[in-house]
C-alpha positions, 0 to 999 in steps of 0.5 A: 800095624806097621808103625811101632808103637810108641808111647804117644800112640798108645796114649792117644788109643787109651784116649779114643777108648775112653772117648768111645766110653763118654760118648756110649754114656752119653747116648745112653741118656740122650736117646731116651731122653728125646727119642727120635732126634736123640736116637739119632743124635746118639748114633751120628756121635757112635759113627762120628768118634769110630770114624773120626779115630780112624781119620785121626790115627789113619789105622783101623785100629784107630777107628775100633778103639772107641768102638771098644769103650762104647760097646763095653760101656754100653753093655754094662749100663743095660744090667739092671740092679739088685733094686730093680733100677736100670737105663734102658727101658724096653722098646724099640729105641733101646734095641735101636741103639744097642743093635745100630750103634754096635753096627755103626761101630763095626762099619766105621773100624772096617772100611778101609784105611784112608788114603795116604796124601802126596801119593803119585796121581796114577796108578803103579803099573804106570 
């Protein structure tokens, strides 16, 4: 990171790690819910808010802070209970969803970082 990290800036990651959150709770019920459209639905939302942090901050950072929260949220929810009560259920979708959304995580914080506006049209060693 090369800017400083100021309050405003730390407040705006804890706000993409609990949107990463929402949108894993979310998933989790959307994609068992309706299955082949839910199953999509929740994984465009996984890439959307990983790729819309990383445009909105315009640091990698900014695009694994809501992969962070979905993960976390997302592991947490497959433990069953002590009364044999759980989320996910066992079948493709499920491991669709872990598996692809973690995926579509790491993809998203790892491109690389969007390019600067106003930046000079050719090339520096021009």
């Amino acid at each position: 990171m090369t800017t400083p990290l100021s309050a405003a800036r730390l407040a705006g990651y804890l706000g993409l790690v609990v949107l990463g959150a929402l949108v894993g709770v979310a998933g989790s019920l959307v994609q068992g819910g309706w299955f082949p459209g839910g199953l999509a639905l929740a994984l465009l939302a996984v890439a959307g808010v990983c790729c819309g942090g990383l445009f909105a901050t315009g640091t990698r950072f900014g695009g694994a802070a809501p992969a962070a929260g979905w993960t976390v949220t997302v592991l947490l929810l497959t433990e069953s209970r002590p009364e044999g009560d759980f989320l996910f259920g066992n079948g493709l979708g499920s491991y669709a969803f872990l598996l692809g959304g973690i995926a579509l995580a790491v993809m998203c914080a790892t491109v690389p970082r969007p390019p600067q506006p106003g930046g000079p049209p050719a090339r520096l060693g021009k």
